[in-house]
Phi, psi and omega in degrees: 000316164269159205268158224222331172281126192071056158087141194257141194247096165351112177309282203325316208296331186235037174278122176062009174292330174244104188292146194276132188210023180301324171281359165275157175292175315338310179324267191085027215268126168305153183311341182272327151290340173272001231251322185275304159340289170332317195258021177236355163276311188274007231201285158318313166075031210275114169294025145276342189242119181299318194119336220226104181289113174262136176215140191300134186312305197308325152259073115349279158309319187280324175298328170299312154341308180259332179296158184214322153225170180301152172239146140276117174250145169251103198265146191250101211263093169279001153282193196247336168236199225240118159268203195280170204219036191273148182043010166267101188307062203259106176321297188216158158203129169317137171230098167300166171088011157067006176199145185312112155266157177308131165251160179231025178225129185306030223258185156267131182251126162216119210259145197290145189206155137266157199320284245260056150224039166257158320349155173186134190275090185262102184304140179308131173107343168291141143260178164282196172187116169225160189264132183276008204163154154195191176321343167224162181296329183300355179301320190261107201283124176333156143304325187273348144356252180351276187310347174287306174325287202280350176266342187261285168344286179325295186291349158232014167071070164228086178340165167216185167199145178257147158241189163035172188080325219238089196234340137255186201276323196251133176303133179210171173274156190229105203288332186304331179220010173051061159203175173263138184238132189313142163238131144011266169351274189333267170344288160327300165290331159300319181311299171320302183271013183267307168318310250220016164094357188249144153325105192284339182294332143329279199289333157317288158011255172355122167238003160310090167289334195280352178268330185269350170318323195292311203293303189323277197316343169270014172283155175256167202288312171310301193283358162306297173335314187272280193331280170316315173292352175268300150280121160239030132174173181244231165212105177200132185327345180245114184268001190261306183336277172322334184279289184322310145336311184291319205270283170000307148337306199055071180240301184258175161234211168063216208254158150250041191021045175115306183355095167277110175254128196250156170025047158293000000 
C-alpha cells in the first residue's frame, strides 16, 4: 500500500485515517445506501479507512433498522442526552459544546472545540475535535486558527480528530464559496511537524504538491507514530476520494476494490 518511489512513506502515516461520514453533506447517502458503501468499503479492506461509521444519536433508530451486522460506530451526539447504546459496538463519541459528558459505555470521547475556547479543561483521557469547514466560508478556520489548534494538542499530549472540510489531499481554493479549503495531506503534515517542535502553519499553507509529496516521504517513522497518536482520524463523506487523492500522489499504491462512490 505504500509506494516505494523516490523514498518510502511510514505505514502510521495514513493508516487508519479516514472515518465513513457518508450520512453528512455533501454526500447525504440515505442510510441504507450508506450502510451498503460501508460493507463494500470493509470488503475492500483498504488501511486508509478506519473502517469505523459515524452516525448522529438522532438516528439511531433508523440506524438499527437497517443494521443486518455490527458496525464499529463513531456517534455523533446531536441529542441532548447519551441514548441507549445497548447491542451497539460504539468506539469513540463526539461531543459538541466544548464540555465533556458521562458516558456508560467504554467509547473514546471527543469533544468540539475552536482555536479561539483554547484553553479548555477536558478531564484525562478526553480529546479534542475540530471542524475544518462547513457550508460557508466563515466556516473554515486560518491556517493559522488551525495550527494554534494542533500546537496546543501537541504541547499537551490531546488527541483530536478533524471533520468537515477536509475533501481533498492538498490545500486548494474553492471558487463556491471564495475561500480555501484545508487539504487532508496539509493537516497530517502539520500535525507531524508539531510533534517534531515545528510550526505547523507553513505546512497548513502550502499548496506546493510537489513539497508536501517531498515532506510525506521525509517523515520519519517515529514522528509519523507521534503524529497519528495525536491526530487520530478524520470524518469525511467520501471514503473513495481520499485513497485516490493518495493513490494519485503516488504516496499510497494499489486499488479501492472496485468501490463506486456516487455524488462525492
Amino acid at each position: 500500500m505504500i509506494s516505494s518511489r523516490e523514498g518510502s512513506v511510514p505505514a502510521a502515516l495514513f493508516r487508519g485515517l479516514v472515518d465513513d461520514a457518508g450520512l453528512f453533506p455533501p454526500t447525504a447517502l440515505p442510510m441504507a445506501e450508506a450502510l451498503r458503501r460501508h460493507r463494500a468499503d470493509l470488503a475492500g479492506g483498504s488501511p486508509v479507512l478506519t473502517h469505523r461509521f459515524l452516525c448522529p444519536a438522532s438516528r439511531l433508530p433508523e440506524l438499527r433498522a437497517h443494521l443486518d451486522s455490527p458496525v464499529r460506530l463513531g456517534l455523533i451526539l446531536d441529542t441532548p442526552d447519551v441514548p441507549p447504546l445497548d447491542g451497539l459496538t460504539v468506539e469513540l463519541v463526539e461531543v459538541p459544546g466544548g464540555r465533556a459528558v458521562a458516558l456508560d459505555v467504554p467509547a473514546r470521547q471527543f469533544v468540539e472545540v475552536t482555536a479561539a475556547q483554547l484553553p479548555v479543561d477536558v478531564p484525562c483521557g478526553v480529546g479534542l475535535k475540530i471542524r475544518c469547514g462547513g457550508p460557508t466560508a466563515a466556516a473554515f478556520p486560518t491556517a493559522g486558527e488551525l495550527g494554534s489548534f494542533i500546537a496546543y494538542c501537541a504541547g499537551h499530549a490531546i488527541p483530536f480528530k478533524a471533520t468537515a472540510g477536509l475533501h481533498n489531499a492538498v490545500r486548494h481554493f474553492y471558487p463556491p464559496l471564495g475561500t480555501d479549503r484545508h487539504g487532508f495531506l496539509n493537516l497530517v503534515l502539520a500535525v507531524c511537524a508539531a510533534v517534531a517542535g515545528r510550526d505547523p502553519v507553513p505546512v497548513l499553507k502550502t499548496t506546493d504538491v510537489g513539497e508536501l509529496v517531498r515532506l510525506a516521504r521525509a517523515v520519519p517513522d517515529g514522528v509519523a507514530e507521534r503524529a497519528r497518536g495525536l491526530l487520530v482520524s478524520y470524518g469525511s463523506c467520501s471514503t473513495s476520494t481520499p485513497i485516490e487523492d493518495l493513490r494519485a500522489l503516488g504516496l499510497i499504491t494499489g486499488t479501492t476494490a472496485g468501490v463506486v462512490e456516487e455524488n462525492a
